[in-house]
C-alpha positions in Angstrom: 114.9 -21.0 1.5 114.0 -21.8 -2.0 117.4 -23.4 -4.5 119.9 -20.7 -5.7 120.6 -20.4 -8.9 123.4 -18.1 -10.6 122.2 -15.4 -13.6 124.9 -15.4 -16.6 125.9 -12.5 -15.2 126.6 -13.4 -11.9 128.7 -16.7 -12.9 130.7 -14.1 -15.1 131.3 -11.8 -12.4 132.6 -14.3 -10.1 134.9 -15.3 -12.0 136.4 -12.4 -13.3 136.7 -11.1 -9.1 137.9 -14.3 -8.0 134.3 -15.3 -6.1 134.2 -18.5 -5.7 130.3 -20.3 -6.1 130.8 -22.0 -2.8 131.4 -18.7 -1.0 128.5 -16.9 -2.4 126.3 -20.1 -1.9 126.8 -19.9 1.7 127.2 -16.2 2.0 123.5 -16.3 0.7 122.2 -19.5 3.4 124.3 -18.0 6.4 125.1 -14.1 5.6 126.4 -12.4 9.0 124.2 -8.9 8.0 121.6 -8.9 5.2 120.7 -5.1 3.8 117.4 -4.2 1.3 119.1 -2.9 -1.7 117.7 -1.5 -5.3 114.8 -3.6 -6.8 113.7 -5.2 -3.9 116.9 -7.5 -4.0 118.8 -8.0 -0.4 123.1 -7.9 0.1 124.2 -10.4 2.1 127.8 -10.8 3.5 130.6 -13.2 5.3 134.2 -13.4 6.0 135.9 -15.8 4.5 139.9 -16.0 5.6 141.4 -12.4 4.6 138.5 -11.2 2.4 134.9 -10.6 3.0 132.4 -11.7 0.0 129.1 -9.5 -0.6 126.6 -11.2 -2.4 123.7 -9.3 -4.5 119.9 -11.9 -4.5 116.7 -11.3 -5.4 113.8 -14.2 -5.1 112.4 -14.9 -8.3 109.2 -18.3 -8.3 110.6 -19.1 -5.1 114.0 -19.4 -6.3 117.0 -17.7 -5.0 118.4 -15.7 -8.0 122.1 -14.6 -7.2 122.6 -11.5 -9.2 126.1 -10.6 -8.7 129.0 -10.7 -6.4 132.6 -9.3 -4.6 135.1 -9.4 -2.7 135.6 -6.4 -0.3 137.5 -5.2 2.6 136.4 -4.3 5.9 135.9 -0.2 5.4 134.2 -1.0 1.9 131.7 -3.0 3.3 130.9 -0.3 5.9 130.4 1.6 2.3 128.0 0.1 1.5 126.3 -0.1 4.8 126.5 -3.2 6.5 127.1 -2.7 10.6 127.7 -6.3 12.1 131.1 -6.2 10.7 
């Protein structure tokens, strides 16, 4: 797995949800279900205490490019497809 890295957009949207980097980090190295979205770019999830935080990659020169993230609940990760909940 190449670094990750955080677009300006991402960092923003973090923040303004409440995502905390450390949670996306590892929600991107140890995701419980990963899910081929738009643009060739995966969703990766994990629970974390009461909430559940859904990360949005892509790979860009062998970097891991984290795109955006959130923090969900159980029936809106089922949503948005993931099974191994």
């Amino acid at each position: 797995m190449g670094r990750i890295i955080f677009s300006k957009h991402a960092l923003r949207r973090a923040r303004e949800r409440g995502v905390d980097d450390n949670e996306v980090i590892n929600t991107v190295e140890q995701p419980v279900e990963v899910l081929d979205v738009k643009y060739g770019r995966k969703a990766g999830f994990k629970h974390f205490d009461c909430d559940y935080v859904v990360a949005i990659y892509e790979t860009r020169n062998g970097e891991i490019v984290v795109v955006t993230s959130v923090k969900v609940d159980k029936k809106r990760l089922e949503r948005y497809g993931f099974r191994r909940i």
